[in-house]
Z-matrix of the N, CA and C atoms (Angstrom, degrees):
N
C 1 1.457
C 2 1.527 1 107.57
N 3 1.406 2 118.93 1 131.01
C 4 1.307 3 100.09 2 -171.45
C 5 1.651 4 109.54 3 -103.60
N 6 1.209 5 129.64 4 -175.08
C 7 1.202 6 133.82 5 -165.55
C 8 1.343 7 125.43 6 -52.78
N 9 1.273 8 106.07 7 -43.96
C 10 1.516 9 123.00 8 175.52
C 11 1.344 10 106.43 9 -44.59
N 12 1.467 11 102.63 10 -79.88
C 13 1.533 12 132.32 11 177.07
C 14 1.850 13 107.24 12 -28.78
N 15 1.514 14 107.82 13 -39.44
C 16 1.576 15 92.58 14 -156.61
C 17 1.752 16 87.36 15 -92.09
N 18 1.249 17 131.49 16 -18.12
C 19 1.576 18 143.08 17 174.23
C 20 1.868 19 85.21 18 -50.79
N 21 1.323 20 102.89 19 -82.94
C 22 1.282 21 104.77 20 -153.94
C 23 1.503 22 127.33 21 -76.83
N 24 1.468 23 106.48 22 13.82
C 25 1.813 24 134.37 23 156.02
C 26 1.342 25 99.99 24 -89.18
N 27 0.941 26 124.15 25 -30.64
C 28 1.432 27 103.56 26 -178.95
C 29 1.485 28 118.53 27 -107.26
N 30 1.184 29 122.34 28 9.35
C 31 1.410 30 139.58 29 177.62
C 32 1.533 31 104.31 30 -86.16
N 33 1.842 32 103.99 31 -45.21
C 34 1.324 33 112.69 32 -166.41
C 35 1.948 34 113.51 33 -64.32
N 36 1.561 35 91.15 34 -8.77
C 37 1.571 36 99.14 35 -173.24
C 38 1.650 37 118.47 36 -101.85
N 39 1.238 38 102.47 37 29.06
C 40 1.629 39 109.19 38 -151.14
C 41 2.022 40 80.72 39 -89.66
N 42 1.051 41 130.07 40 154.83
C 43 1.443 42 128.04 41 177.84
C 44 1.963 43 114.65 42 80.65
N 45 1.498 44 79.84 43 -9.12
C 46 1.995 45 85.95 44 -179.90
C 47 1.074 46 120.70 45 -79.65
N 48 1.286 47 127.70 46 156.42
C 49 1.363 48 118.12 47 157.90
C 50 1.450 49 120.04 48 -66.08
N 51 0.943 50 138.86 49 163.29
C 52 1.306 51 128.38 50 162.97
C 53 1.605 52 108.91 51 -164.94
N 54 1.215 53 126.27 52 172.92
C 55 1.511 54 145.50 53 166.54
C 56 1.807 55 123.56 54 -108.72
N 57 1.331 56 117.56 55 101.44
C 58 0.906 57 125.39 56 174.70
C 59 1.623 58 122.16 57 -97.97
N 60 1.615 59 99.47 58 122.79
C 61 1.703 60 91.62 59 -166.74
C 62 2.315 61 87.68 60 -117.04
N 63 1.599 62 70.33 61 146.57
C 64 2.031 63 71.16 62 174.90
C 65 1.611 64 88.02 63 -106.83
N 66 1.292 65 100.89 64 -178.68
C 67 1.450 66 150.92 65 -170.05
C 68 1.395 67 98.30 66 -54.50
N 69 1.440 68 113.59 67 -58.36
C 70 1.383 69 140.35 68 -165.80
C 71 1.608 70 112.38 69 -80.55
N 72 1.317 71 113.04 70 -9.84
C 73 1.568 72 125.33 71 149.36
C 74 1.985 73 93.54 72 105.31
N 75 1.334 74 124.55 73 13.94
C 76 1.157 75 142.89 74 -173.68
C 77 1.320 76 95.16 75 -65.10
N 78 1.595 77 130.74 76 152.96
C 79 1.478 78 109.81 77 162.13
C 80 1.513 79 91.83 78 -157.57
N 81 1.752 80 106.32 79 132.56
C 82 1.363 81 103.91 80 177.20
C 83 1.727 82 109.11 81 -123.52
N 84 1.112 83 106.33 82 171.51
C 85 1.384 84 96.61 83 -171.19
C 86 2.083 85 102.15 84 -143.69
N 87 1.199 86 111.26 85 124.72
C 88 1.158 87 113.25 86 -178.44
C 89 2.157 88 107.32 87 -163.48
N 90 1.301 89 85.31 88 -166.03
C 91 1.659 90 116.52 89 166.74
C 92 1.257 91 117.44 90 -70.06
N 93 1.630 92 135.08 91 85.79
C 94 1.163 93 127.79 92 171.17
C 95 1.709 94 130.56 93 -21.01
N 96 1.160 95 152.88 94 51.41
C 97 1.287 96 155.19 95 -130.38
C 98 1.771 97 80.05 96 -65.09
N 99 1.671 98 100.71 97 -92.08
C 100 1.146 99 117.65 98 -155.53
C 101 1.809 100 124.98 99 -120.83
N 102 1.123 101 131.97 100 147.83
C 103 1.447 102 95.10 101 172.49
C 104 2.019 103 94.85 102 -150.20
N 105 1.684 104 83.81 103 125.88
C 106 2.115 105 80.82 104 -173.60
C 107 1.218 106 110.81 105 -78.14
N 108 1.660 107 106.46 106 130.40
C 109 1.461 108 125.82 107 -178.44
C 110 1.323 109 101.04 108 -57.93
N 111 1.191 110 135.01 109 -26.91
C 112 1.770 111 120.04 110 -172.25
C 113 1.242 112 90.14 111 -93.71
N 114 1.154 113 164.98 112 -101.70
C 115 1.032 114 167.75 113 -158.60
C 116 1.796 115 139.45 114 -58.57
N 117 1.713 116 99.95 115 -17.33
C 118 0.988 117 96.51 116 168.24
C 119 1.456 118 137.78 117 76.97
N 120 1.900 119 105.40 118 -2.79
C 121 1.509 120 137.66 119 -173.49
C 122 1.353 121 93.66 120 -59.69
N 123 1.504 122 146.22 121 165.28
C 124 1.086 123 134.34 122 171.77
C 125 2.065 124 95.43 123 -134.78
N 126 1.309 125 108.18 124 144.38
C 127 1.642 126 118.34 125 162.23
C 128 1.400 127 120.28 126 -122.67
N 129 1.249 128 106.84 127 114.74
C 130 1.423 129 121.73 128 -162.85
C 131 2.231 130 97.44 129 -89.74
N 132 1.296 131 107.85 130 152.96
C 133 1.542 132 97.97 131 174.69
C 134 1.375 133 98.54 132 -119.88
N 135 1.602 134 127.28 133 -170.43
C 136 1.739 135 141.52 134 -172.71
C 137 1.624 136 85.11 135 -18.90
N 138 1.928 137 98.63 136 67.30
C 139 1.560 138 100.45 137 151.07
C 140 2.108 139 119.36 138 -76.13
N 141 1.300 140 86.47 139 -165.36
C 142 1.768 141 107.90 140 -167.76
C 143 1.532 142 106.30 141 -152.02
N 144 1.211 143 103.96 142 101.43
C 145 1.774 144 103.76 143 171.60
C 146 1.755 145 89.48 144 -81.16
N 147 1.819 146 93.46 145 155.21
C 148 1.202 147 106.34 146 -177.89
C 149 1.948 148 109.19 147 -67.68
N 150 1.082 149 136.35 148 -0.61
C 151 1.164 150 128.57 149 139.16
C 152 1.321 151 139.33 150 -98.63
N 153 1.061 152 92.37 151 59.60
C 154 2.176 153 115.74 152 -170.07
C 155 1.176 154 121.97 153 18.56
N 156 1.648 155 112.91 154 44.28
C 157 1.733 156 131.43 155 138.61
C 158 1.373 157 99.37 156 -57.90
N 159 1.672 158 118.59 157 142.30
C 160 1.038 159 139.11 158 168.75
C 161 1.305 160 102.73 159 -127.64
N 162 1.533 161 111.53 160 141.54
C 163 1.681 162 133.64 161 -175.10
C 164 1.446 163 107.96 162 -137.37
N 165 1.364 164 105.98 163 132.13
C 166 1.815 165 102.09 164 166.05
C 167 1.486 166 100.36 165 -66.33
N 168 1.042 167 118.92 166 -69.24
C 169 1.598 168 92.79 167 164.81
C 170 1.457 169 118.67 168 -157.99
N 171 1.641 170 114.38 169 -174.30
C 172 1.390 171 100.39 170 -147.03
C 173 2.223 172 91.95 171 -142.49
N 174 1.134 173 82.34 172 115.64
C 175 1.781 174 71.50 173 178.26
C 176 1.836 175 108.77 174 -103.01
N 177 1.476 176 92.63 175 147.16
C 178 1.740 177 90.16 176 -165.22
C 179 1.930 178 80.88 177 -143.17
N 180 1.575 179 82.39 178 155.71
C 181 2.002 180 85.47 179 -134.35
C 182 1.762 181 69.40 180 -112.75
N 183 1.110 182 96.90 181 157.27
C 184 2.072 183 118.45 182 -168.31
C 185 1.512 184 103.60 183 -56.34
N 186 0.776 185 126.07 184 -21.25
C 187 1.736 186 130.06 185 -166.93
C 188 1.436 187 111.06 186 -70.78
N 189 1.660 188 103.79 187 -40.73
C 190 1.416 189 130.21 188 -172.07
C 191 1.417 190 128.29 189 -77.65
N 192 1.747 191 107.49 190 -24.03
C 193 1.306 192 120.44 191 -168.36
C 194 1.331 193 108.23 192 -87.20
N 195 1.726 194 123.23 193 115.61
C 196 0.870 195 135.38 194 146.51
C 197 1.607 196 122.30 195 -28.89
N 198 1.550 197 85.35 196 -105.92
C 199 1.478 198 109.20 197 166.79
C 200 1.368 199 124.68 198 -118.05
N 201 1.486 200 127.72 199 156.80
C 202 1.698 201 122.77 200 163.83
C 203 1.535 202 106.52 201 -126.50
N 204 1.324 203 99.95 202 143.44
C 205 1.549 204 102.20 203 -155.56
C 206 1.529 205 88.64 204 -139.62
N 207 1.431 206 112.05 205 130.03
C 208 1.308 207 119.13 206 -164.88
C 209 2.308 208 99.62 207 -110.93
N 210 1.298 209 95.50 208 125.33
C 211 0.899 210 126.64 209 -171.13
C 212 1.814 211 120.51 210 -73.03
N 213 1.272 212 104.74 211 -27.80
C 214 1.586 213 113.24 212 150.82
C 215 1.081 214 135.60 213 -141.23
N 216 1.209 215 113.97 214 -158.36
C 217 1.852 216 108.64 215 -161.36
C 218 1.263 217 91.35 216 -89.84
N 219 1.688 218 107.22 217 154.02
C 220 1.383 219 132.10 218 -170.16
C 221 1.586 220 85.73 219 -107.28
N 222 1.746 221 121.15 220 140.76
C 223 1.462 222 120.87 221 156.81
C 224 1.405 223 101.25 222 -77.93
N 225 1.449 224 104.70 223 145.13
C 226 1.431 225 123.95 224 -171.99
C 227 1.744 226 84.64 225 -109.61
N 228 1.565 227 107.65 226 106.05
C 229 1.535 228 114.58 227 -154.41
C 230 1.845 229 92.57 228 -101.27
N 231 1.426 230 114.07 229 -20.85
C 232 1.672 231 110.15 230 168.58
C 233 1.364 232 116.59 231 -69.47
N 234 1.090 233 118.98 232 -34.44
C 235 1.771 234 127.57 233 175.11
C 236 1.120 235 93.14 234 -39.41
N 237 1.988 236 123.83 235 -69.46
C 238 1.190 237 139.41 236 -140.61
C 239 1.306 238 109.91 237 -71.50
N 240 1.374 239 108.79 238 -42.73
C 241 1.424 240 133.92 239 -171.52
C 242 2.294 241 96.81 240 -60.02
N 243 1.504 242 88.76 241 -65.67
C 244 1.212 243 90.06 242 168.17
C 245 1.675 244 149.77 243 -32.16
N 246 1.405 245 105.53 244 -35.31
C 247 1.622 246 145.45 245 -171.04
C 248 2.044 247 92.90 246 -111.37
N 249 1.049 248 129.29 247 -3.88
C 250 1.039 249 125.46 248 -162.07
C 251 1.928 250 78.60 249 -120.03
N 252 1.060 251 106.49 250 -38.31
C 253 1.823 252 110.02 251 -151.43
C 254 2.059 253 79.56 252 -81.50
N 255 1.147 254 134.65 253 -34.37
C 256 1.382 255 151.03 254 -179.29
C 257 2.068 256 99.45 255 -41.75
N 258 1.616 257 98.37 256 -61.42
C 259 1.204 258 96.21 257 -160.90
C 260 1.476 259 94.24 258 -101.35
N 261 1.432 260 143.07 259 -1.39
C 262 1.207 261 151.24 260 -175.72
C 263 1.823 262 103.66 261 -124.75
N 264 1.272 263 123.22 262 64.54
C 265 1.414 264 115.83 263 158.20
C 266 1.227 265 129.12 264 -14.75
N 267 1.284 266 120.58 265 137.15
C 268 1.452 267 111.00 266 170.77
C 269 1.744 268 128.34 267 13.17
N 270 1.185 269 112.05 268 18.17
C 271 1.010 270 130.83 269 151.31
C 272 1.414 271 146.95 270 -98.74
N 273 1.703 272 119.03 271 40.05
C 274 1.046 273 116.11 272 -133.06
C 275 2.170 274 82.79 273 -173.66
N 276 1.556 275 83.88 274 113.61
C 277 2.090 276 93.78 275 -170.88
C 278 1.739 277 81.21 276 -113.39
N 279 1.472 278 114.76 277 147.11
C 280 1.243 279 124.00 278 153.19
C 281 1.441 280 108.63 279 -141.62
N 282 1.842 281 97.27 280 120.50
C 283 1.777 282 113.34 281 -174.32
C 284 1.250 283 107.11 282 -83.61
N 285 1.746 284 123.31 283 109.17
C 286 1.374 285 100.10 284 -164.19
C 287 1.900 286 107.71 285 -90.96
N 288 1.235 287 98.15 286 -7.16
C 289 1.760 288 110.01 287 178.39
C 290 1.535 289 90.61 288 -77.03
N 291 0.914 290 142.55 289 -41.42
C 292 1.602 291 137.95 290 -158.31
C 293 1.304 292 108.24 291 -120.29
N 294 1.459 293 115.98 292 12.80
C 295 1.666 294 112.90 293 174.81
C 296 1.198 295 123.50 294 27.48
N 297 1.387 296 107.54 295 56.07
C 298 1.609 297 118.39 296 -169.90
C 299 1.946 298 97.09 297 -126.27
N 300 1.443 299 136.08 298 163.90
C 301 0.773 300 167.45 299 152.94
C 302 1.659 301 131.12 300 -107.87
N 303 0.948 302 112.90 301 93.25
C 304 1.278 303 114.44 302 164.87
C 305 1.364 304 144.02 303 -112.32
N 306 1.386 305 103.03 304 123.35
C 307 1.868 306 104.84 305 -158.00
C 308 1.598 307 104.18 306 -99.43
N 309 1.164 308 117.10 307 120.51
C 310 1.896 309 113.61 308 174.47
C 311 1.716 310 99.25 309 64.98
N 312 1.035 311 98.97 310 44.60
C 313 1.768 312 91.03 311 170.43
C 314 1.769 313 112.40 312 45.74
N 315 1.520 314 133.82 313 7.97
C 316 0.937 315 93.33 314 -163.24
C 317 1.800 316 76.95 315 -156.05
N 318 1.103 317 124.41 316 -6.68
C 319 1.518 318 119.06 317 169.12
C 320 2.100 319 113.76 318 -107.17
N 321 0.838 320 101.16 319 112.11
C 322 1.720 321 117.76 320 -174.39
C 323 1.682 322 108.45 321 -86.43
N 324 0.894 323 112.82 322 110.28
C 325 1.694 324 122.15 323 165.67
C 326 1.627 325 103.18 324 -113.51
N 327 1.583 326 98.59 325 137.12
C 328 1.166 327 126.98 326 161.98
C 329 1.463 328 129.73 327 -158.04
N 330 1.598 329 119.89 328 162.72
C 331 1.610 330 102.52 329 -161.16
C 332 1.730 331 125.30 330 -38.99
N 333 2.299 332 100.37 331 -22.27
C 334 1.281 333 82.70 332 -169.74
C 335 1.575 334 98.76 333 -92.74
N 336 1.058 335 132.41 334 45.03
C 337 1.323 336 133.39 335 -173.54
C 338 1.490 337 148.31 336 131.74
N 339 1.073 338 120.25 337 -172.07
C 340 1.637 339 115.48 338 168.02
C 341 1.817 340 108.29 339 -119.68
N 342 1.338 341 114.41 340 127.84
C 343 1.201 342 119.13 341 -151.33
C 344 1.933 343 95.29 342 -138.67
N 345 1.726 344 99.19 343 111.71
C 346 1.648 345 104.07 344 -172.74
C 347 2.007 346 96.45 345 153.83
N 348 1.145 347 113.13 346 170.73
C 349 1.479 348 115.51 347 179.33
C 350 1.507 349 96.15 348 -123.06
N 351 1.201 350 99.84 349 -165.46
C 352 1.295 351 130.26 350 169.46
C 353 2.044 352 116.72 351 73.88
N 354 1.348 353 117.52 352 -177.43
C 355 1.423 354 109.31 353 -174.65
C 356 1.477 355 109.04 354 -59.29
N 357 1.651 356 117.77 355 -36.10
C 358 1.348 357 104.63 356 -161.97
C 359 1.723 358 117.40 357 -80.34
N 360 1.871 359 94.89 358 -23.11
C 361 1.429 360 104.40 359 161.32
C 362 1.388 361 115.81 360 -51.66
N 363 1.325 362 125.60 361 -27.25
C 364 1.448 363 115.50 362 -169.09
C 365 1.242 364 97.02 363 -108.94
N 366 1.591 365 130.56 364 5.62
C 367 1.392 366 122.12 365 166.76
C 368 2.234 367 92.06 366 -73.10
N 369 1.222 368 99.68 367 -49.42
C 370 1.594 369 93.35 368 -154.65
C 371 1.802 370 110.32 369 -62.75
N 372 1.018 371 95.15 370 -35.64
C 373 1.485 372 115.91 371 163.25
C 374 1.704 373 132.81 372 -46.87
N 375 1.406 374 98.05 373 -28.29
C 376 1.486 375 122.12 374 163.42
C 377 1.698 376 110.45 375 -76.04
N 378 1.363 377 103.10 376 -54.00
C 379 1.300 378 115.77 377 -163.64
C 380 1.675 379 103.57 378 -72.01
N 381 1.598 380 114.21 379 -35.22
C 382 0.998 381 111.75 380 167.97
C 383 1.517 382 129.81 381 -72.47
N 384 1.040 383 89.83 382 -30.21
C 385 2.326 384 90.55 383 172.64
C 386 1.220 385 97.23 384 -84.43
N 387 1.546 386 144.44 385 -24.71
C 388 1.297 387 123.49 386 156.97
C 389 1.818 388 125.61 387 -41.83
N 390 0.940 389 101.08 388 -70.52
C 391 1.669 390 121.99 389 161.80
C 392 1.370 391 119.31 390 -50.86
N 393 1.454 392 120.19 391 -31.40
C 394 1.756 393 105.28 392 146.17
C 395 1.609 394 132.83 393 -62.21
N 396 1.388 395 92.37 394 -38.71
C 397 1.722 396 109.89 395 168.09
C 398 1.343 397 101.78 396 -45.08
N 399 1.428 398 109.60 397 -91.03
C 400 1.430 399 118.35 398 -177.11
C 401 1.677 400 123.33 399 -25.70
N 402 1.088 401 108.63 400 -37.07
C 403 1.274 402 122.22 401 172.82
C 404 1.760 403 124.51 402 -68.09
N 405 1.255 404 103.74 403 -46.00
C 406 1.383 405 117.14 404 162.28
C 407 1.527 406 100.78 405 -54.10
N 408 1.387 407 123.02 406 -46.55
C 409 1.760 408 101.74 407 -162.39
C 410 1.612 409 131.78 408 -44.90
């Protein structure tokens, strides 16, 4: 995986839950806050040490991190984009660094939503809570 790629996987998880285990067999579990692309430090938010200490939040510095283990489903936003590009011809941008979607230049989908007015906004908006459904199954 090259650098870019692992920057912008781990960007895409910022608001997630996730599980962070260190080195030292520590394991906390929270809200991805933040995590620095040069360094790789990670800030966890209304974390959970594995003995039910609670922290507003908890920064655990790159040296330390085991593993991070993400705790729910990621939208697979090219699928959508894809099935979106189906009923929207060549009309249809997917940012894969910025996990953004854009339909007609002027309607924005992303995991937290569909963002734009009008009928066709609420066409994509349909299509998109369909495809969350489905996803949940």
């Amino acid at each position: 995986m090259s650098y870019r790629k692992l920057v912008v996987e781990l960007a895409s998880l910022t608001d997630k839950n996730v599980e962070v285990r260190t080195i030292t067999g520590k394991i906390y579990s929270g809200k991805l806050y933040t995590v620095d692309p040069n360094s790789f430090n990670v800030c966890l938010a209304d974390a959970r040490d594995e003995s039910g200490n609670t922290y507003s939040r908890v920064f655990i510095y790159s040296h330390a991190v085991s593993e991070i283990l993400v705790k729910e489903a990621i939208l697979d936003l090219k699928e959508l984009a894809e099935r979106l590009e189906r009923i929207f011809p060549h009309m249809v941008k997917y940012y894969e660094d910025a996990r953004v979607i854009v339909v007609m230049d002027r309607i924005r989908v992303s995991e937290k939503g569909v963002e734009g007015e009008g009928p066709l906004a609420e066409k994509v908006r349909r299509i998109y809570e369909e495809f969350l459904a489905e996803q949940k199954k």
